[in-house]
C-alpha positions in Angstrom: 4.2 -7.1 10.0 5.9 -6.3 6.8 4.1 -8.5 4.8 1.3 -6.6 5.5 2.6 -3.3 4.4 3.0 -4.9 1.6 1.5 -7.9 0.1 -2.6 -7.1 1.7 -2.8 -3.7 -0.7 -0.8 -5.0 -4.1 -3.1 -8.5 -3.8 -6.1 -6.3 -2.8 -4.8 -3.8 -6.3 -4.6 -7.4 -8.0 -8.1 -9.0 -6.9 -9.8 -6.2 -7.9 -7.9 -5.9 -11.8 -8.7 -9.7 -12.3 -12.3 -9.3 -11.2 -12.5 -6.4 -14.0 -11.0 -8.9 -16.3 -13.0 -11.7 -15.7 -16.2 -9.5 -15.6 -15.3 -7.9 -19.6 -14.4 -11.2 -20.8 -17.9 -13.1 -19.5 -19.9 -9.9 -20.2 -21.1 -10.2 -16.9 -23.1 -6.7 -17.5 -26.0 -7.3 -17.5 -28.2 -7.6 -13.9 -27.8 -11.2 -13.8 -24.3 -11.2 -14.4 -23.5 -8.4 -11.5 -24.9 -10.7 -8.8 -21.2 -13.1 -9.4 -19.2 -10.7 -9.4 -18.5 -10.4 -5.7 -18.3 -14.0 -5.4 -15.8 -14.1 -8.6 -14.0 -10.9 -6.1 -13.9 -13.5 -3.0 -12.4 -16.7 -5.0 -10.1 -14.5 -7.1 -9.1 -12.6 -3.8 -8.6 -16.0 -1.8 -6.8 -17.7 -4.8 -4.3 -15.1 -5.4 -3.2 -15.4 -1.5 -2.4 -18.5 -1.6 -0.7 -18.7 -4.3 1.2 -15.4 -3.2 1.6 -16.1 0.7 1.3 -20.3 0.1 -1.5 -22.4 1.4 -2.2 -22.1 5.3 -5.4 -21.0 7.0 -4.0 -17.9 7.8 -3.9 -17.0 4.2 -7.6 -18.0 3.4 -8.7 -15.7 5.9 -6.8 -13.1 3.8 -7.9 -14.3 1.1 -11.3 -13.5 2.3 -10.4 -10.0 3.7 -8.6 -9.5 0.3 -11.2 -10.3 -2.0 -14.1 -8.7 0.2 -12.2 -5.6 -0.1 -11.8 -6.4 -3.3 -15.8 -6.4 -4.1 -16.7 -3.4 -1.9 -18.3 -5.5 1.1 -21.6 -2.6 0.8 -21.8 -3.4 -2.9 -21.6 -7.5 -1.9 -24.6 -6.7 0.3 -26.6 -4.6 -1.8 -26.0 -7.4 -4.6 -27.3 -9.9 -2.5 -30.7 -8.5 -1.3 -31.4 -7.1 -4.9 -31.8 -3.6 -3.2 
């Protein structure tokens, strides 16, 4: 339960400064460019688990929680329908 505590928020605190990273670097500014970002949030989110927690299913699915909180799930839908 510890790992938990832990690990979820400082990977979440991670996802979310590569994502910025990645985003400044591509110039992903522009409108086009803001519909990758949450998918660039999910991989980023699920790669960082495993490579933090190792590989197991257990840590995908974290992944996914991870980089979805990562994104902003609200700004992942809004993204998607173009709303």
């Amino acid at each position: 339960m510890m790992e938990l505590a832990i690990d979820i928020p400082f990977l979440i605190a991670l996802t979310i400064g590569l994502t910025e990273i990645i985003k400044r670097l591509a110039g992903l500014k522009e409108e086009f460019g803001k519909r990758f970002i949450p998918a660039i949030a999910l991989l980023s989110g699920v790669a960082l688990t495993l490579l933090w927690l190792g590989q197991s299913n257990e840590s995908i699915l974290k992944g996914i929680f991870i980089g979805l909180s990562g994104s902003g799930l609200w700004s992942q839908i809004k993204t998607i329908k173009g709303n």
